[in-house]
Each structure stands twice: as structure tokens, then as C-alpha cells.
C-alpha positions in Angstrom: 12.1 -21.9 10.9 8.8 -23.7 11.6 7.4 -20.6 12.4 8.6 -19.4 8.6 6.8 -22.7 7.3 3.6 -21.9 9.2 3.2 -18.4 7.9 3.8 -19.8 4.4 1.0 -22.8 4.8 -1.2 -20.1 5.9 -0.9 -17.6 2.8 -1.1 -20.6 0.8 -4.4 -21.8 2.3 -5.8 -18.2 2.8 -5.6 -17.0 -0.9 -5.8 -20.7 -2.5 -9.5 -20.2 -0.9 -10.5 -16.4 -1.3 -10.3 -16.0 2.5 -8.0 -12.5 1.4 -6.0 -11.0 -1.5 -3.5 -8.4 -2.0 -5.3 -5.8 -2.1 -4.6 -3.2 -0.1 -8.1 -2.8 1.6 -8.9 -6.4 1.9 -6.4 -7.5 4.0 -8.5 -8.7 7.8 -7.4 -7.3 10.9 -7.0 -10.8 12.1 -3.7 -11.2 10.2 -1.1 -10.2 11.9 -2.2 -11.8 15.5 -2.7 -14.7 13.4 1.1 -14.4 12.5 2.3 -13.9 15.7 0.5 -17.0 17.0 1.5 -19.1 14.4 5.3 -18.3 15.1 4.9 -19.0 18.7 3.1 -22.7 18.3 6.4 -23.2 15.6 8.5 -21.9 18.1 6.8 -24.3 20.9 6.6 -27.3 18.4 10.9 -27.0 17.6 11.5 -26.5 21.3 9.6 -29.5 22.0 11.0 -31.6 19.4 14.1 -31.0 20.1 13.9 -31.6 24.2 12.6 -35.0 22.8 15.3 -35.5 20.6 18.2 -34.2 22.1 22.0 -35.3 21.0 22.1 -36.0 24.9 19.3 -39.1 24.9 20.6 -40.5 21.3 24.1 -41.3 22.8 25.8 -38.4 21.8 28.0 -35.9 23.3 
């Protein structure tokens, strides 16, 4: 989901600024990579969030 969120900030930022528009021939090549990283660090951020809060260390289960 934070991955989701991530993508979202970035077409936010990217067209708020010019940085690329729908167009067909102006999308960068540097997009999709850009994607994939993004959903990783999300991916990283949750897994690490969640071995920090864990229903195990707050008394539960």
C-alpha cells in the first residue's frame, strides 16, 4: 500500500512541476525503474514498521 502511495506522491510532484505530461512522446525512460524503486523502499518501509511494531512486543497475542 505504501508503495501505491509513493507512486501517487510521485505523479503528483512530477506533473505539479512540468517534470512530464501525458503525452504520449513525453513520457522519460526513467519512469518505470523509478516505479519499481519506489515500490520496493514502500515495501522495505511497511516491513520495517511493522517488525518494530509487532502485536508480539505490544502485549498482544
Amino acid at each position: 500500500m505504501s508503495g501505491l502511495f509513493s507512486l501517487f506522491l510521485m505523479e503528483v510532484f512530477a506533473t505539479q512541476t512540468d517534470l512530464w505530461h501525458y503525452i504520449p512522446g513525453d513520457w522519460p525512460v526513467i519512469l518505470w525503474p523509478t516505479y519499481v524503486a519506489a515500490i520496493l523502499f514502500g515495501y522495505q518501509l511497511l516491513r520495517f514498521i511493522e517488525e518494530r511494531v509487532s502485536p508480539k512486543k505490544l502485549g498482544f497475542n
